[in-house]
Each structure stands twice: as C-alpha cells, then as structure tokens.
C-alpha positions in Angstrom: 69.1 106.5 74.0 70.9 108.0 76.9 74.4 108.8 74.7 76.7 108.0 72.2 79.1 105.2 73.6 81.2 105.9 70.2 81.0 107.6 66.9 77.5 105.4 64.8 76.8 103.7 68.0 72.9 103.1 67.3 72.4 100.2 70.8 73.1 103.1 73.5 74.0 100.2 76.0 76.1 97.2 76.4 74.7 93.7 75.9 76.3 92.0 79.3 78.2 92.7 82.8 81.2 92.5 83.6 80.9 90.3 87.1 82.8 87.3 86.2 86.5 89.7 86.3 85.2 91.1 90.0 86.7 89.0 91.7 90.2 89.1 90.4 89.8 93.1 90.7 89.3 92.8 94.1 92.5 90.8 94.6 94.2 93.5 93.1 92.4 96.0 95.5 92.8 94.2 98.6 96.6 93.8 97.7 96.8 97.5 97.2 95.5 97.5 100.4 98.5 95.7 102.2 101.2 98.5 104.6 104.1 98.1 102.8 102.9 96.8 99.4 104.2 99.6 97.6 107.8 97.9 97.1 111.1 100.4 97.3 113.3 102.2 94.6 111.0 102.8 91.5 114.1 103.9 89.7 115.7 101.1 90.1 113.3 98.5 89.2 110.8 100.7 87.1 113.0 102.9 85.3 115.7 100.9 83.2 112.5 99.1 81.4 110.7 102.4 80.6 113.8 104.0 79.3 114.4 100.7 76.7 110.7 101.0 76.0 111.1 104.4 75.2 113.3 103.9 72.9 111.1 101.8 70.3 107.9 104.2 71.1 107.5 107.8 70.2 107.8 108.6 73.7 110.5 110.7 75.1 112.0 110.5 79.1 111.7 113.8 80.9 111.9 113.4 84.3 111.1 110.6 86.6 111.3 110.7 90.6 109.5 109.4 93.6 106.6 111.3 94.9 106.2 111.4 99.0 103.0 108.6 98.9 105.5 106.3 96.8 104.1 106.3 93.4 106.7 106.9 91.1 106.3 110.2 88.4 107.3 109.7 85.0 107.3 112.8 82.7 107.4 111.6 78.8 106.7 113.9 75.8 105.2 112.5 72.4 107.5 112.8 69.8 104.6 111.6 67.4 103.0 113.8 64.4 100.1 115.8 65.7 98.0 115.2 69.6 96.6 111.8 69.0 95.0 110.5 72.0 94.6 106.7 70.8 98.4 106.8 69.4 99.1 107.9 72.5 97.2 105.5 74.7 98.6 102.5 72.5 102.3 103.8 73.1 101.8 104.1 76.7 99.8 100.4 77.4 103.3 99.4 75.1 105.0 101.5 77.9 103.3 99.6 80.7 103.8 96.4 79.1 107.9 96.8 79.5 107.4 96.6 83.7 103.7 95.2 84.3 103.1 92.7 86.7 100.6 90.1 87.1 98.0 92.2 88.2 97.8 95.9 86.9 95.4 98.6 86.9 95.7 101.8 84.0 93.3 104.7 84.0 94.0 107.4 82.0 93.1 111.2 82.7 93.0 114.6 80.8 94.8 117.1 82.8 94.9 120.9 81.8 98.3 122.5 83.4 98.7 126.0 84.5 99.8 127.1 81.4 96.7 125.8 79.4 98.6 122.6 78.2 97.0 119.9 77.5 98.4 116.8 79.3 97.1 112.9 79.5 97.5 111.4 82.6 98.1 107.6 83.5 97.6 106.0 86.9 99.0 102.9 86.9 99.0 100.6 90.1 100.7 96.9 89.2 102.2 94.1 91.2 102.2 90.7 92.3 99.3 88.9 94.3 99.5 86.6 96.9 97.9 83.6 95.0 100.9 81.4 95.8 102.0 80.9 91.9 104.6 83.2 92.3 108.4 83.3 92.4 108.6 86.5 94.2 106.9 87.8 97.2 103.7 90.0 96.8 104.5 93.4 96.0 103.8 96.3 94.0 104.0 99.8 92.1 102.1 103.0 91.7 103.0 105.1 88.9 102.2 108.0 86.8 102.9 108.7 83.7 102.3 112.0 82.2 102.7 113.3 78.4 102.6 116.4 77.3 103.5 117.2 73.5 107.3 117.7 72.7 108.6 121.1 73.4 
C-alpha cells in the first residue's frame, strides 16, 4: 500500500477516475482564461453576501480589499471552540455558497505566517460560463479567503 488515504483506510487506492467531470473543468479553465473575465468591484458584488453569511457562521470579517491581479482578499477569524480544520472547511464551502456561481473552483491551503500562526487558506475562482443558459454575460471572481483563529 502506498499510504493512508484516511484514518482505517485498508484499499490504498480509489476504485474509478474521475474523466467524465474533465470536461466541464476545462470550461471553467478556459473561461478563466478569457482578458477581462475577472469582472470589477469585488466589494460590491462579493462582499455584502459574505458579510450576511458571516453572520450565521462562526466566521468573523476582518479585512477585505482587492489585490493588484484582481482577486479579491478576505481576512475572517474562527470564532469556533478550538482549531478545527473540517469545522472550518464546512463553514467556509457555507461561505462560498452565499456568492458562488455556476462554475467554481475551492482549494484549500495551510499557510504558516511570519509569526508562526497557523492560517488556512482558500483559493476560490467562480463565475459564469459561456454555455448560452445564462441570464448574465460570462464573468467571474477570484478570491481568497484566509482564517486565522480569533485574536
């Protein structure tokens, strides 16, 4: 067995690919792909949903603002008992549930800042695809969310 995929995993590998989602990935890639994709005032569109979502999760605003490539940086703390990283994911996919699109990418990170902190990052890319079943016209957002615990 090459590793543990999880705590009493006994198989040490998967029982099928994943080919048949490609495809739609790729949409979502070649979108990302588009000048000007990236639509215009995070804070605007973005923010508003995150800070109601907030509100019902043990997540906590600190700062949000537009980076220079676009993506828009969210700062949350957990306001939860104790460093959880599965509480945490779940209240963050809640999170990105409030402003996802049709499409939307998460990957989530472990970042050590310069003081030692422990911090979990989320890069999040999500929009609308040009598959013509769509009100709007395609677009869409980069963001990342960082938590760190509460102060």
């Amino acid at each position: 067995m090459v590793g543990l995929r999880w705590d009493g995993d006994e198989r040490g590998e998967g029982v099928a690919d994943a080919t048949g989602l490609v495809a739609g990935v790729f949409e979502l890639v070649d979108a990302m792909r588009s000048p000007s994709w990236v639509a215009e005032e995070p804070g605007v569109h973005l923010l508003p949903h995150i800070e109601r979502a907030c509100r019902t999760l043990l997540l906590e605003v600190e700062d949000a603002r537009l980076s220079a490539d676009g993506s828009f940086d969210v700062r949350l703390s957990w306001t939860g008992q104790g460093w959880r990283v599965g509480e945490i994911r779940a209240a963050v996919f809640a999170l990105v549930g409030s402003f996802a699109e049709i499409a939307t990418y998460v990957r989530q990170r472990r970042v050590t800042t310069e003081n030692r902190d422990q911090t979990l990052l989320f890069e999040i890319v999500t929009g609308i695809l040009d598959d013509g079943d769509n009100v709007f016209a395609p677009h869409g957002h980069t963001v990342q969310i960082s938590v760190s615990p509460a102060p």
